[in-house]
C-alpha positions in Angstrom: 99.7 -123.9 -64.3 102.2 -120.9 -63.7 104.9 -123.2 -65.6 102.7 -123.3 -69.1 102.9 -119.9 -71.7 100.7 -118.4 -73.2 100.1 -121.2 -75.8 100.6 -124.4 -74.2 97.7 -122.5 -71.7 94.9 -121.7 -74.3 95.7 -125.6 -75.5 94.7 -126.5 -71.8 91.7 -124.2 -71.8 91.0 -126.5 -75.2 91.5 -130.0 -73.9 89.3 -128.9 -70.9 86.6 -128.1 -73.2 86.8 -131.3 -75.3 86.9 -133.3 -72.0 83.6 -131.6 -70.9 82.2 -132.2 -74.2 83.1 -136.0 -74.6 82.1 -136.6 -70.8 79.2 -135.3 -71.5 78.3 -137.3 -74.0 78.9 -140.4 -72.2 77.7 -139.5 -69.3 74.1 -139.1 -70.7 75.1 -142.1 -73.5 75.8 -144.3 -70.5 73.1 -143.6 -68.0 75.4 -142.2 -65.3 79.0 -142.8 -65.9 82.0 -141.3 -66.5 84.7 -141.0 -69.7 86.7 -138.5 -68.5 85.7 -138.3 -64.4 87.4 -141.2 -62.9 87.0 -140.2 -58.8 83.2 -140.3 -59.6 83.8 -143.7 -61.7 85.9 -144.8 -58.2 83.2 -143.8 -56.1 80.5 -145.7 -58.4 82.9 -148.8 -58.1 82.9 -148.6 -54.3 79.1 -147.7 -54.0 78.1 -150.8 -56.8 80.9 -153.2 -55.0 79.5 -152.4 -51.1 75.8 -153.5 -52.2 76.5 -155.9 -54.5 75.8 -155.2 -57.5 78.6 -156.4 -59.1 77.6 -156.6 -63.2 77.5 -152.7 -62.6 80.8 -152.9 -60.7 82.5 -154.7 -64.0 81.0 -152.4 -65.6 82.7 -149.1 -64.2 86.1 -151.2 -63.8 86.3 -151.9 -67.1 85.9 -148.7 -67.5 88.7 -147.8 -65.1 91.2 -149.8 -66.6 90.8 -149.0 -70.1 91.2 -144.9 -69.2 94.5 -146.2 -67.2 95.4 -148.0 -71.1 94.3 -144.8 -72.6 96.9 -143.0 -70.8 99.8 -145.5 -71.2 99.0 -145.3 -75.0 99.2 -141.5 -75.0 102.6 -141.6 -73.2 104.3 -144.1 -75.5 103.2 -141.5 -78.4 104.8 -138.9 -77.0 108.0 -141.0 -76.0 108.6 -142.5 -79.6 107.6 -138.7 -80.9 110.2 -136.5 -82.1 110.0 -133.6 -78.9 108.6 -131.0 -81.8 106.0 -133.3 -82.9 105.2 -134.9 -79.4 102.3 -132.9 -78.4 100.1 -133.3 -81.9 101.3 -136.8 -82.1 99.1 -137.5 -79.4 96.3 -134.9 -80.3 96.3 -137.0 -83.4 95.9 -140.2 -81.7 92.9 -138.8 -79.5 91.2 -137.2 -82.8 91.6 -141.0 -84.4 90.1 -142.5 -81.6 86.8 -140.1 -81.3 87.0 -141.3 -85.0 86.8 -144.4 -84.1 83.6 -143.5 -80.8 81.8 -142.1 -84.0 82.3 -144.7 -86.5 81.4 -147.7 -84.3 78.2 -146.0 -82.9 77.5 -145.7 -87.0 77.8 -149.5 -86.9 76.1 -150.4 -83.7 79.0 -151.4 -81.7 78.4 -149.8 -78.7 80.9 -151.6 -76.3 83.6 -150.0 -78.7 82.7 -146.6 -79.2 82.6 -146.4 -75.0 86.1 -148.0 -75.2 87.4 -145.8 -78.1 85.8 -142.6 -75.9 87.6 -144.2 -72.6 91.0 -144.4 -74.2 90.7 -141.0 -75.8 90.3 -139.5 -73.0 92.7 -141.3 -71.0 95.4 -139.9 -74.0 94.7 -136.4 -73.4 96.0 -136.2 -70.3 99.7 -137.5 -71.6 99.5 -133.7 -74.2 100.2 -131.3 -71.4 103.4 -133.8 -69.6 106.5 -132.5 -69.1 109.7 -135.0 -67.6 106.7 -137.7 -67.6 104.2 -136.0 -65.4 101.3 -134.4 -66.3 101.5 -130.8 -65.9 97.9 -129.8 -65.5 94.9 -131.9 -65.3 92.2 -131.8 -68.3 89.7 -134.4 -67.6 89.5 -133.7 -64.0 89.1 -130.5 -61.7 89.3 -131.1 -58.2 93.0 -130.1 -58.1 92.1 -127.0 -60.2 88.7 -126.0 -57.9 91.5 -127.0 -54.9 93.9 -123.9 -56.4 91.0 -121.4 -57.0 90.2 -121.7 -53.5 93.9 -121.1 -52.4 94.6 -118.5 -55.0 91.9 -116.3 -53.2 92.8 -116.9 -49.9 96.1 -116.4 -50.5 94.8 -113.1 -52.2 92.8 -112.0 -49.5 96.2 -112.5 -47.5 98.1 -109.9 -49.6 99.4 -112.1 -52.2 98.5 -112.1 -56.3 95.1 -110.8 -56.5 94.5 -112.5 -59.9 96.3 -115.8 -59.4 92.9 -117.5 -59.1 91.9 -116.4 -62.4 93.6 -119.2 -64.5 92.4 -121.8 -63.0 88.9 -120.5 -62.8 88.9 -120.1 -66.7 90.2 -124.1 -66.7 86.9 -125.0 -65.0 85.0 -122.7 -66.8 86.3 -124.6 -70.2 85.0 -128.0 -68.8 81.9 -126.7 -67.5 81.4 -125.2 -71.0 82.1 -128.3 -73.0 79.8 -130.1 -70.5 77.4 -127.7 -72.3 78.2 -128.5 -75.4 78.1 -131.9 -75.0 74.9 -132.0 -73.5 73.6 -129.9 -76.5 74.7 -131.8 -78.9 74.0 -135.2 -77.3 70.1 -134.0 -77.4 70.4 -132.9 -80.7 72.3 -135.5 -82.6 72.6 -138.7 -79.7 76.6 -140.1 -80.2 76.6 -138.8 -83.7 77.8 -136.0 -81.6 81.1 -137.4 -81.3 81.9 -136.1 -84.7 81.8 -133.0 -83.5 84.6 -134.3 -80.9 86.5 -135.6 -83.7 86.4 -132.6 -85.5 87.7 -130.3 -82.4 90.6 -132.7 -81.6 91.1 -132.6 -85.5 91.6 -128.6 -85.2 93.8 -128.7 -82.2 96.2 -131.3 -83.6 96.4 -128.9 -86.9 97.0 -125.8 -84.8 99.5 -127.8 -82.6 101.6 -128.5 -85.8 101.7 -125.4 -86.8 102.2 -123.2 -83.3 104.7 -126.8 -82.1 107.5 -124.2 -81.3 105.8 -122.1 -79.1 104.4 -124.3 -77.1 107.8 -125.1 -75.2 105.9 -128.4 -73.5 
């Protein structure tokens, strides 16, 4: 985290948000599991594998593997991306893709619009990567609860009395597009996905136009 400005960090703050949001979403869209979350996907594998259920076990591995594509597809855009443009290539890509989640719910393809969710998500975590690895998590925060935690002992110790802070806002961002999400799932079901769409859309915008100051 201490390696991201100013910029690149508020984009973090934003990603963390849209991951809640879309997580959220299919979390409640899918009776229980993940888009984003992929140790609690892991653990639901393990759990449906040891008592047999395995059609629920497919299930959560197909969902597995396709957030793994999601990722490979997000860090091919940003390898055949000029460096400049790298970043809202692949904001692009994830705002086509939630697209995509909403349009196929419009046309009753569910299977789709949980794969087109899946990869979307998997893709947002190849915007913040820097020499090929990621340089904060988005769509997950047990690294990030991991650093709050030794950020204030490490306070308590003498050290930077605010160094926790960063992280705890990266949380808060999730936990507050989990909000959203919910919100708007209750409200408008998947057609909430547009609202997704419309997010990513505003990022990739804003990364095109701050793409110099976000030194990623």
């Amino acid at each position: 985290m201490h390696t991201l400005n100013k910029n690149a960090y508020v984009l973090a703050i934003c990603l963390s948000v849209l991951a809640g949001c879309v997580d959220a979403i299919g979390f409640l869209s899918l009776g229980g599991y993940f888009i984003s979350f992929m140790s609690g996907n892991s653990t639901r594998l393990a759990v449906n594998l040891a008592t047999g259920d395995l059609h629920a076990a497919l299930f959560v591995a197909a969902i597995l593997v396709t957030f793994v594509l999601g990722t490979m597809v997000g860090v091919f855009v940003r390898h055949f991306s000029k460096p400049s443009l790298a970043v809202a290539n692949v904001l692009a890509m994830i705002t086509l893709l939630l697209a995509a989640a909403a349009t196929s719910h419009e046309m009753g393809w569910g299977v789709l619009a949980t794969g087109c969710m899946t990869l979307a998500m998997g893709a947002e975590n190849a915007v913040l990567q820097r020499g090929g690895e990621v340089v904060v998590g988005v769509t997950y925060m047990t690294g990030t609860l991991v650093k709050i935690g030794q950020r204030l002992a490490n306070a308590l110790l003498g050290g930077d009395a605010l160094a926790w802070a960063p992280y705890l806002l990266l949380w808060l961002g999730l936990i507050s597009g989990g909000v959203i999400g919910t919100l708007l799932f209750y409200v408008l079901g998947l057609h909430g996905l547009w609202v997704a769409a419309l997010w990513a859309a505003i990022l990739t915008v804003v990364a095109v136009w701050s793409q110099h100051r976000l030194a990623i």
